[in-house]
Gaussian input, Z-matrix of N, CA and C with variables (Angstrom, degrees):
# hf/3-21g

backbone

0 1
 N
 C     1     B1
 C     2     B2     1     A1
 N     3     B3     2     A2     1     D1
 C     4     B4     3     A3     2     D2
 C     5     B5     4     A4     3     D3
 N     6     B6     5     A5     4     D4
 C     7     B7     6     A6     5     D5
 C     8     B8     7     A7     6     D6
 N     9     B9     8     A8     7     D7
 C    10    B10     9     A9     8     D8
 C    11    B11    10    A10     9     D9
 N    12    B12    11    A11    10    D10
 C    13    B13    12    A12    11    D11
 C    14    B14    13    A13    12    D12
 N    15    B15    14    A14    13    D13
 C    16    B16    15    A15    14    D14
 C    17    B17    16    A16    15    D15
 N    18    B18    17    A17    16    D16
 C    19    B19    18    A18    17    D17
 C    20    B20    19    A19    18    D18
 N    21    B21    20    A20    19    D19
 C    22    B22    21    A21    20    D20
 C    23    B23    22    A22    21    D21
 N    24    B24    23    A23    22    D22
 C    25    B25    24    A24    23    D23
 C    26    B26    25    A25    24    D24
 N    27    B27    26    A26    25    D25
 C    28    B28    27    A27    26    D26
 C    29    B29    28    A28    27    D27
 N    30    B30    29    A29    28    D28
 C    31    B31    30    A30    29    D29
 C    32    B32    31    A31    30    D30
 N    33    B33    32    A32    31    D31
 C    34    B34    33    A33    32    D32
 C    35    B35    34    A34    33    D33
 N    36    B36    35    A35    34    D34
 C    37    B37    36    A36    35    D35
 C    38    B38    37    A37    36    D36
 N    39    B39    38    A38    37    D37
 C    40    B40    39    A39    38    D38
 C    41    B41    40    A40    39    D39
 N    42    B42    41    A41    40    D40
 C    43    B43    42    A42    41    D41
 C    44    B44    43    A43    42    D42
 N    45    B45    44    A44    43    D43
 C    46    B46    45    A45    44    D44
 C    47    B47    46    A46    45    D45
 N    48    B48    47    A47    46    D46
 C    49    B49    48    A48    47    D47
 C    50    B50    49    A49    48    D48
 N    51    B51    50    A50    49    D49
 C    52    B52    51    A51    50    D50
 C    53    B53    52    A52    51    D51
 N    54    B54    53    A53    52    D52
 C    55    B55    54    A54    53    D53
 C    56    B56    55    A55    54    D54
 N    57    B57    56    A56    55    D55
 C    58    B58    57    A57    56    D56
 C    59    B59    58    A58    57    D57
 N    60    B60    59    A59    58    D58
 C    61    B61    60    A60    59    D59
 C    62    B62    61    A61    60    D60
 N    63    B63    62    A62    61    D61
 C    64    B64    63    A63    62    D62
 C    65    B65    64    A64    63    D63
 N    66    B66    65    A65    64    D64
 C    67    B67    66    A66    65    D65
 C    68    B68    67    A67    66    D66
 N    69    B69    68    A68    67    D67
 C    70    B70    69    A69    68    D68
 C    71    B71    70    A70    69    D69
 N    72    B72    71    A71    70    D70
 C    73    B73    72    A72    71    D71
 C    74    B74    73    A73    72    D72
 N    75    B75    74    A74    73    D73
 C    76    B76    75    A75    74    D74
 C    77    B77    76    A76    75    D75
 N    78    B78    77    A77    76    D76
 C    79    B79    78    A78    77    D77
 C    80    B80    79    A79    78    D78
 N    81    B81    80    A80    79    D79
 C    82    B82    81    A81    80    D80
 C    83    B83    82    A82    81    D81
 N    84    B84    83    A83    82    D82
 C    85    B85    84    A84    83    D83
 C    86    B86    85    A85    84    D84
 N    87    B87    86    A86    85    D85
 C    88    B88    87    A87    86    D86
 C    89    B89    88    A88    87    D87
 N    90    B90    89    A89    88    D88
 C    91    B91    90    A90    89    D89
 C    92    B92    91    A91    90    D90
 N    93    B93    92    A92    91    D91
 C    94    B94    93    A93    92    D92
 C    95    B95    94    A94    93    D93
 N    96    B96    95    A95    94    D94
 C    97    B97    96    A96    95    D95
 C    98    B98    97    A97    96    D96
 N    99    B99    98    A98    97    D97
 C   100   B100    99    A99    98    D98
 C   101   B101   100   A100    99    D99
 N   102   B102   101   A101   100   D100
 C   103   B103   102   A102   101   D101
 C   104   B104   103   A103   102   D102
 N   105   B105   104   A104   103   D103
 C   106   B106   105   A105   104   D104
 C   107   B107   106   A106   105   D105
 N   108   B108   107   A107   106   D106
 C   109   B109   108   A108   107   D107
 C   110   B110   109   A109   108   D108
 N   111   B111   110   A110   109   D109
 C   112   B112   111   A111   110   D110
 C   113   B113   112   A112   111   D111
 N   114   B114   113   A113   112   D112
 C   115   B115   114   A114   113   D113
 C   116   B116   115   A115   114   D114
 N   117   B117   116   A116   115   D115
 C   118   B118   117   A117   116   D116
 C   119   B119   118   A118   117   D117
 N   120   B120   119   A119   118   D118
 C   121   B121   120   A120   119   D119
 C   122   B122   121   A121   120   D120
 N   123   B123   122   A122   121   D121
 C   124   B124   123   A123   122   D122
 C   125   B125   124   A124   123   D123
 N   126   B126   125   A125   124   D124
 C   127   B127   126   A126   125   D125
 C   128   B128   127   A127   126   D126
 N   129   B129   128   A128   127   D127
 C   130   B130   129   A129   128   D128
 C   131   B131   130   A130   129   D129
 N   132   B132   131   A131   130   D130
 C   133   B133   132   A132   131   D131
 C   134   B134   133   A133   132   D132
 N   135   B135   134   A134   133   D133
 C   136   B136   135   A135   134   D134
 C   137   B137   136   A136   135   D135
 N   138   B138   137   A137   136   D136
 C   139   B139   138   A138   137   D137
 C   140   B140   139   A139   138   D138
 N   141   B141   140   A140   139   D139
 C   142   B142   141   A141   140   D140
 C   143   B143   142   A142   141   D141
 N   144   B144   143   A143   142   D142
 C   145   B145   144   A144   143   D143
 C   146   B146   145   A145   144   D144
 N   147   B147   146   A146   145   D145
 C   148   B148   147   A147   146   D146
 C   149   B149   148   A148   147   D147
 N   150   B150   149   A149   148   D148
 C   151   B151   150   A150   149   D149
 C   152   B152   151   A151   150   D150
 N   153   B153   152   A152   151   D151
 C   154   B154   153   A153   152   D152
 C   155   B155   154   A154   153   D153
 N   156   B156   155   A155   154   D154
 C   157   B157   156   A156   155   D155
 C   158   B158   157   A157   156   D156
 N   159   B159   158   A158   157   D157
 C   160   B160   159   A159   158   D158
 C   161   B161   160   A160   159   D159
 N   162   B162   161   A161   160   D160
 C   163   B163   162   A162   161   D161
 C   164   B164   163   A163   162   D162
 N   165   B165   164   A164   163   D163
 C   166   B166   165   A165   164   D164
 C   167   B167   166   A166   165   D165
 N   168   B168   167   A167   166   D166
 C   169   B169   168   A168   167   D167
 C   170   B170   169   A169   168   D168
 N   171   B171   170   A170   169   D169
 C   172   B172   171   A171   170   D170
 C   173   B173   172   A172   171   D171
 N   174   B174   173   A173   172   D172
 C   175   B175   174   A174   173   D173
 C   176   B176   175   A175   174   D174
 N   177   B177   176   A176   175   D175
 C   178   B178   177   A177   176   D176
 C   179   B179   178   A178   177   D177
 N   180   B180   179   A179   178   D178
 C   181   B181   180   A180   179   D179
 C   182   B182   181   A181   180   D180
 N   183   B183   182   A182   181   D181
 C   184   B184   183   A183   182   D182
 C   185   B185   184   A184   183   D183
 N   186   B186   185   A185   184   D184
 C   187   B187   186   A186   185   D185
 C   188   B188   187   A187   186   D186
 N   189   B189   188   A188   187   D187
 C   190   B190   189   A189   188   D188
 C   191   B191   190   A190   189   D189
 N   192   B192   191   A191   190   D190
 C   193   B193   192   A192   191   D191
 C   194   B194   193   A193   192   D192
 N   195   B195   194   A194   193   D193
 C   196   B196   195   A195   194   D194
 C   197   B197   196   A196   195   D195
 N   198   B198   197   A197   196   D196
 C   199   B199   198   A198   197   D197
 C   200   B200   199   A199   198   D198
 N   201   B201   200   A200   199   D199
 C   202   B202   201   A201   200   D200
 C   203   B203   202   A202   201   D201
 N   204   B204   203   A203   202   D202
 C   205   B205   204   A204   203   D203
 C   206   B206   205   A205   204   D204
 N   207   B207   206   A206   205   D205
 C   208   B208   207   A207   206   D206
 C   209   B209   208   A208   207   D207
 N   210   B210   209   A209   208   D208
 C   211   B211   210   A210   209   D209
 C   212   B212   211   A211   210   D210
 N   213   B213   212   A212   211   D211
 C   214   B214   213   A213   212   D212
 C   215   B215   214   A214   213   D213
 N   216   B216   215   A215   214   D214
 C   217   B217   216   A216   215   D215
 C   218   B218   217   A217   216   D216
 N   219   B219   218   A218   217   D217
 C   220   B220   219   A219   218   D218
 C   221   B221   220   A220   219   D219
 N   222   B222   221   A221   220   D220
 C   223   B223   222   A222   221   D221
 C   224   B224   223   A223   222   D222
 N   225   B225   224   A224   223   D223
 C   226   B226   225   A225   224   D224
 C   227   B227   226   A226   225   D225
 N   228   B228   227   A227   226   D226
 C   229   B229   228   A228   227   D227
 C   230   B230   229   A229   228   D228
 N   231   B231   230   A230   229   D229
 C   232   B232   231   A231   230   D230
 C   233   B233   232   A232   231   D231
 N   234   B234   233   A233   232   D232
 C   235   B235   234   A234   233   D233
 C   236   B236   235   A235   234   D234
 N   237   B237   236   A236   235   D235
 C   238   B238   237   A237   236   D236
 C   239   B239   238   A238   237   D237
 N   240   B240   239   A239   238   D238
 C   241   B241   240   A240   239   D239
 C   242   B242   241   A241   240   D240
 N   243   B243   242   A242   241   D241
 C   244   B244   243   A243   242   D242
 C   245   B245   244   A244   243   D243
 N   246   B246   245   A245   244   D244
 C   247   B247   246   A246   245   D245
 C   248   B248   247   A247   246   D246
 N   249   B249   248   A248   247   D247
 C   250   B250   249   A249   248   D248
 C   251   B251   250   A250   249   D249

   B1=1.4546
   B2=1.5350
   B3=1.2015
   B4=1.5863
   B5=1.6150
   B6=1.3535
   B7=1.7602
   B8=1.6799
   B9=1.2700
   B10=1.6974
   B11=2.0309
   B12=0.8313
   B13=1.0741
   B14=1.9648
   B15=1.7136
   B16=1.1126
   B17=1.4090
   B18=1.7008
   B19=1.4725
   B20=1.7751
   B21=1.6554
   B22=0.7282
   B23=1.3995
   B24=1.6750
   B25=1.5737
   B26=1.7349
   B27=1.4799
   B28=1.2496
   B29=2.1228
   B30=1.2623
   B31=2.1100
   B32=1.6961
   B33=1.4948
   B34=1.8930
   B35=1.6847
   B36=1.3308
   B37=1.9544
   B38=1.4163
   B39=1.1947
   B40=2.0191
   B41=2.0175
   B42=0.8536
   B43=1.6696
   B44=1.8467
   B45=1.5083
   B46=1.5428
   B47=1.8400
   B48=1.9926
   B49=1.8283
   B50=1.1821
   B51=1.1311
   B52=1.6163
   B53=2.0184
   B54=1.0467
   B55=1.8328
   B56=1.5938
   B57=1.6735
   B58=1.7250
   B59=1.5177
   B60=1.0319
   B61=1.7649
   B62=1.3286
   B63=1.2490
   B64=1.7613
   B65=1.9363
   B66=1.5680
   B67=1.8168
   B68=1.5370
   B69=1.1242
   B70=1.4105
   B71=1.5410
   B72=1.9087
   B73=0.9668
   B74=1.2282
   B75=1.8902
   B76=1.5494
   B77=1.0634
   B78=1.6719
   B79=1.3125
   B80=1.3324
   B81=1.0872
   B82=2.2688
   B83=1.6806
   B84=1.0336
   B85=1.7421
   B86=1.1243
   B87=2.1624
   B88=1.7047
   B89=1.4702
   B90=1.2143
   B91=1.9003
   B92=1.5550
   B93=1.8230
   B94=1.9015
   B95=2.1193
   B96=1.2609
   B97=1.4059
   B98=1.5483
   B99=1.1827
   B100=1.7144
   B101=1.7112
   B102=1.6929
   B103=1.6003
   B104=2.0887
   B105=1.2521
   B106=1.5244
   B107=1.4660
   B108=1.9249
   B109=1.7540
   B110=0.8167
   B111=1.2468
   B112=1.4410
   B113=1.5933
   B114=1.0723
   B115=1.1108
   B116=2.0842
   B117=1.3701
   B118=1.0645
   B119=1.5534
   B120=1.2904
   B121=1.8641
   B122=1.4748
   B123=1.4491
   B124=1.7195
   B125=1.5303
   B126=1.2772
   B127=1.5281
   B128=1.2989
   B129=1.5130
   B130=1.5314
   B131=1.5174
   B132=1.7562
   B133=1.6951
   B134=1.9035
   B135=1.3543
   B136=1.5911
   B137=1.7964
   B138=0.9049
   B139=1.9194
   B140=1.3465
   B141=1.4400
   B142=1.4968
   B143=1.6696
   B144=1.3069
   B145=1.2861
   B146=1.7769
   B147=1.4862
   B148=1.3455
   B149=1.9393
   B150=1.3592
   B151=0.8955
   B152=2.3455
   B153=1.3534
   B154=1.2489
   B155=1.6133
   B156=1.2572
   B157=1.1577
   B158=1.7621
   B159=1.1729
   B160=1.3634
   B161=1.1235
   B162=1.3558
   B163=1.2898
   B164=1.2641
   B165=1.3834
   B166=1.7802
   B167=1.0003
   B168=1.3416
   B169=1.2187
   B170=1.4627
   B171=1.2459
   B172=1.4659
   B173=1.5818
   B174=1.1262
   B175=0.8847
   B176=2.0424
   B177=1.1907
   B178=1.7494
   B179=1.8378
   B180=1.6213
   B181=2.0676
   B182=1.3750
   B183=1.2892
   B184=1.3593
   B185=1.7234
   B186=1.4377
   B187=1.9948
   B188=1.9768
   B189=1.2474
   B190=1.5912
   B191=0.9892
   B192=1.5392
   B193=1.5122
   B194=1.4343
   B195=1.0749
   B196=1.7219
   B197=1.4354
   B198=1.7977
   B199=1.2503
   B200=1.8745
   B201=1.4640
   B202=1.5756
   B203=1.7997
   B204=1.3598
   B205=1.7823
   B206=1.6972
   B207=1.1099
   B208=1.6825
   B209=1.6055
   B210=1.7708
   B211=1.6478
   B212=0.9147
   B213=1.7104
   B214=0.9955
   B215=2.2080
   B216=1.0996
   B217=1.5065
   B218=1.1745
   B219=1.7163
   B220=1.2323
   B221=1.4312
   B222=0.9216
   B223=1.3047
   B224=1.6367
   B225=1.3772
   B226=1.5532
   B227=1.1857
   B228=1.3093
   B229=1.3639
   B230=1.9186
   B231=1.4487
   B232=2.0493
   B233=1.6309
   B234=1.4092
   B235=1.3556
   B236=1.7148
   B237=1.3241
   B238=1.4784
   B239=1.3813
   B240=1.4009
   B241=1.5047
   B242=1.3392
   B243=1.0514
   B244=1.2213
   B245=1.6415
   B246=1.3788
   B247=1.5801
   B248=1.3147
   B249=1.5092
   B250=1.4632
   B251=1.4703
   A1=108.50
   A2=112.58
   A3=122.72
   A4=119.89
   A5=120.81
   A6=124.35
   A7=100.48
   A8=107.86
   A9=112.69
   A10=118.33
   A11=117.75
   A12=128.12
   A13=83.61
   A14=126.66
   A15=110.39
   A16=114.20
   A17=119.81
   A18=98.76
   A19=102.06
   A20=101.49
   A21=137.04
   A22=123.14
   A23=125.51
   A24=98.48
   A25=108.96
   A26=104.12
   A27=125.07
   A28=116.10
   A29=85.49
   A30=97.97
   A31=81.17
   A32=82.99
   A33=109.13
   A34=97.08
   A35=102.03
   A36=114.46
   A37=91.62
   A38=88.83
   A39=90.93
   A40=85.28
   A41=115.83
   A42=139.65
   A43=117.12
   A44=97.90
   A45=92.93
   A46=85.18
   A47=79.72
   A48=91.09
   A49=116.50
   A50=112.48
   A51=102.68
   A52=113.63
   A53=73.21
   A54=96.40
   A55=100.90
   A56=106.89
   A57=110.29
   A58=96.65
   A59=140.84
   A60=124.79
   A61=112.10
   A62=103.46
   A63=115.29
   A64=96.53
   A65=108.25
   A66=97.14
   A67=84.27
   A68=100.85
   A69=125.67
   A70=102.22
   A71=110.15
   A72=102.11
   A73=117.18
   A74=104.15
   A75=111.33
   A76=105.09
   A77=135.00
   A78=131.16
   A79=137.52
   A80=90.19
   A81=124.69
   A82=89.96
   A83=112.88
   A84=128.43
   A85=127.58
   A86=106.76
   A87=91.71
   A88=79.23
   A89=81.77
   A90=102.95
   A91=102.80
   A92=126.44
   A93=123.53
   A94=56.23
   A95=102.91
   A96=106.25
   A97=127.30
   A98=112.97
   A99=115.90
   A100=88.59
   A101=96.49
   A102=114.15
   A103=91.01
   A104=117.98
   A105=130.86
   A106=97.72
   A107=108.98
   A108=75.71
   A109=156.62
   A110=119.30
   A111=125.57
   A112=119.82
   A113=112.59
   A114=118.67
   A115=111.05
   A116=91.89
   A117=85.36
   A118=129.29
   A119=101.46
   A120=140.41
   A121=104.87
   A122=91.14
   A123=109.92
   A124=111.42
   A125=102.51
   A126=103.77
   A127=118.40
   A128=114.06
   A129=132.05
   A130=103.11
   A131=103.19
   A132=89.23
   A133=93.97
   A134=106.55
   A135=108.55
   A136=100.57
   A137=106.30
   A138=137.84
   A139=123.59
   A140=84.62
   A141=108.80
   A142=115.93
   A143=108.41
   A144=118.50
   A145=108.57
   A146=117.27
   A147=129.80
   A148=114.54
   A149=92.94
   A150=75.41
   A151=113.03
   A152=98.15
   A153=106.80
   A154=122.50
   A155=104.82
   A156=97.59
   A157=135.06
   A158=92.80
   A159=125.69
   A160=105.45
   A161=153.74
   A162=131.31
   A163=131.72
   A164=94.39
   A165=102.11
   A166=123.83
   A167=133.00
   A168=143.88
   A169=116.62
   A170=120.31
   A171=139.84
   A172=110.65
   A173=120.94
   A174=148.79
   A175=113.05
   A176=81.54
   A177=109.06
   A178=86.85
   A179=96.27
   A180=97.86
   A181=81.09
   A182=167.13
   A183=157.15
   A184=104.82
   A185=90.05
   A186=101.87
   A187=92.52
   A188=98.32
   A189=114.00
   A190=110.29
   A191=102.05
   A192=131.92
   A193=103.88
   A194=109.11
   A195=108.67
   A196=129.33
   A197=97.62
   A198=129.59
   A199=92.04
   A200=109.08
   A201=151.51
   A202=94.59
   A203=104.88
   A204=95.09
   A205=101.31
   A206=101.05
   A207=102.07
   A208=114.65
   A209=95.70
   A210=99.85
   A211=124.24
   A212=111.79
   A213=130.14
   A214=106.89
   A215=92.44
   A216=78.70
   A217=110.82
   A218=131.78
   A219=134.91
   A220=108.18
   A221=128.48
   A222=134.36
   A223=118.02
   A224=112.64
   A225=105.05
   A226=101.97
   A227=134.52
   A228=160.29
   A229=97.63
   A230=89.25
   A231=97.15
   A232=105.69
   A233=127.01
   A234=110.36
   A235=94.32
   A236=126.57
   A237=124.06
   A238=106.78
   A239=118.00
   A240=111.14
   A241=99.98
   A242=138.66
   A243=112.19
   A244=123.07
   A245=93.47
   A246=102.46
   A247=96.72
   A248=107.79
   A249=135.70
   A250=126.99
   D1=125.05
   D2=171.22
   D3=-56.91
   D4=121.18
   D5=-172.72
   D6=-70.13
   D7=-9.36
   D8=-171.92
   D9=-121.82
   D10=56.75
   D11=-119.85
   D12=-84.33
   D13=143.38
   D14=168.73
   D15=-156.21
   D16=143.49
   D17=-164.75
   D18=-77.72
   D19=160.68
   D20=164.18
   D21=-27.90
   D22=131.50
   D23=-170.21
   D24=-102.47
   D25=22.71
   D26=175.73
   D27=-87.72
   D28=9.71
   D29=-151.50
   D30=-161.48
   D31=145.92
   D32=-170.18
   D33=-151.92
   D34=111.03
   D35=167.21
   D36=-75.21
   D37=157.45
   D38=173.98
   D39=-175.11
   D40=156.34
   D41=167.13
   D42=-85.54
   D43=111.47
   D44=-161.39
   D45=-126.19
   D46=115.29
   D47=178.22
   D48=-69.85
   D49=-18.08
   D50=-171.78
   D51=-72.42
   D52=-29.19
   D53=-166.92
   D54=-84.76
   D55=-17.32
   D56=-173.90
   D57=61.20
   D58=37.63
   D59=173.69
   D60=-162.79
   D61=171.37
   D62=-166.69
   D63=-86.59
   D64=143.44
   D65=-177.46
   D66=-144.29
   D67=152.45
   D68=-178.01
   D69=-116.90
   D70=107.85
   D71=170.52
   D72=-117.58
   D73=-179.24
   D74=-171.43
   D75=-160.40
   D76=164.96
   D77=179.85
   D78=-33.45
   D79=-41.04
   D80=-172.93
   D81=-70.40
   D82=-48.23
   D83=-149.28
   D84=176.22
   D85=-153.23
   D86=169.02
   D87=-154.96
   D88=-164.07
   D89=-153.63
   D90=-141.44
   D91=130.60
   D92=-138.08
   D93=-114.90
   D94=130.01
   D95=147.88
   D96=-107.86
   D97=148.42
   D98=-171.08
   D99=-87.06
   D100=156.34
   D101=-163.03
   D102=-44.16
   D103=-80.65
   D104=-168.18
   D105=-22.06
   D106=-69.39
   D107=170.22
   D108=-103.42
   D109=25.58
   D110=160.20
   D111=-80.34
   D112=-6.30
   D113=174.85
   D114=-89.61
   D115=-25.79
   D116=-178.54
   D117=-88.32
   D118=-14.83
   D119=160.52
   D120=-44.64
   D121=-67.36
   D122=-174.72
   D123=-32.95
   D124=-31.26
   D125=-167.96
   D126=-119.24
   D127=27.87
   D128=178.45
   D129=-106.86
   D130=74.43
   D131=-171.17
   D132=-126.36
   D133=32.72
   D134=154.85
   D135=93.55
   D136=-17.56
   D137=-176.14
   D138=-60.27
   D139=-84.96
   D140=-173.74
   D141=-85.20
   D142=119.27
   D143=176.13
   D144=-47.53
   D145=152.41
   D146=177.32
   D147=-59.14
   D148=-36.02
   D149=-169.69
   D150=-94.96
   D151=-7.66
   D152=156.20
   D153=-52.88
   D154=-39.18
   D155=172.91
   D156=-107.24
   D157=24.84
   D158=156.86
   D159=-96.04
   D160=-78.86
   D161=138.57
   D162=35.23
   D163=-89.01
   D164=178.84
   D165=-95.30
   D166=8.63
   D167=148.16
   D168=-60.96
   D169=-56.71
   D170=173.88
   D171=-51.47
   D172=-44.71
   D173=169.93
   D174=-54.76
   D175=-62.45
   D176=-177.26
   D177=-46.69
   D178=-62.64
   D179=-152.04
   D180=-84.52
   D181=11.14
   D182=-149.86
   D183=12.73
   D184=69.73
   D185=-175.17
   D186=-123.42
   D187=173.80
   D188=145.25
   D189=-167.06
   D190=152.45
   D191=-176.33
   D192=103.73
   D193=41.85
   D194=171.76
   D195=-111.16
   D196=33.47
   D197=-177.23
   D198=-52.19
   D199=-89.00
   D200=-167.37
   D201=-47.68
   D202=-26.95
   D203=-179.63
   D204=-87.68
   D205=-39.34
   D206=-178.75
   D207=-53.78
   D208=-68.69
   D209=155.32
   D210=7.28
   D211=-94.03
   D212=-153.42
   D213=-88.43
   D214=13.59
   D215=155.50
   D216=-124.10
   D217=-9.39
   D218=163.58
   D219=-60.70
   D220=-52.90
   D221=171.80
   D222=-43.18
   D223=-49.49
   D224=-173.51
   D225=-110.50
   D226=38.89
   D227=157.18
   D228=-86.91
   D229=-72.44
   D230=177.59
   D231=-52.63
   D232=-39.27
   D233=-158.65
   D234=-102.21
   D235=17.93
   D236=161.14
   D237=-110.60
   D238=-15.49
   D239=176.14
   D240=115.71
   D241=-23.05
   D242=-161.00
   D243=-106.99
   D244=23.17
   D245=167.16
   D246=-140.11
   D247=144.06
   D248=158.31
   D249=-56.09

């Protein structure tokens, strides 16, 4: 897993009012993300260290331990393509 994590320049998040939600699109289509990940997308811009944004995420939901949730969508983010 990459410490720098960034989407793909094949895939574009963008805010779709109609739908009220964050979508991850791509040639094929797009993808309706739930608030957590899109929020967590938001901040996959090649930049910010992993664990910064664990950080401010935690921070963001006033949670902790949202190491293993982040993780694991960084992770199947890389093995769908759409992170770097």
């Amino acid at each position: 897993m990459t410490d720098f994590p960034k989407l793909s320049r094949l895939f574009r998040l963008q805010f779709e009012t109609v739908q009220d939600a964050w979508v991850l699109l791509y040639p094929e289509g797009m993808v309706q993300l739930n608030q957590s990940a899109a929020e967590i997308l938001r901040r996959c811009d090649g930049h910010r260290h992993l664990d910064d944004i664990v950080i401010e995420l935690q921070t963001l939901f006033g949670l902790d331990g949202l190491r293993a949730e982040i993780e694991a969508l960084v992770q199947e983010g890389q093995r769908r393509g759409w992170i770097d």
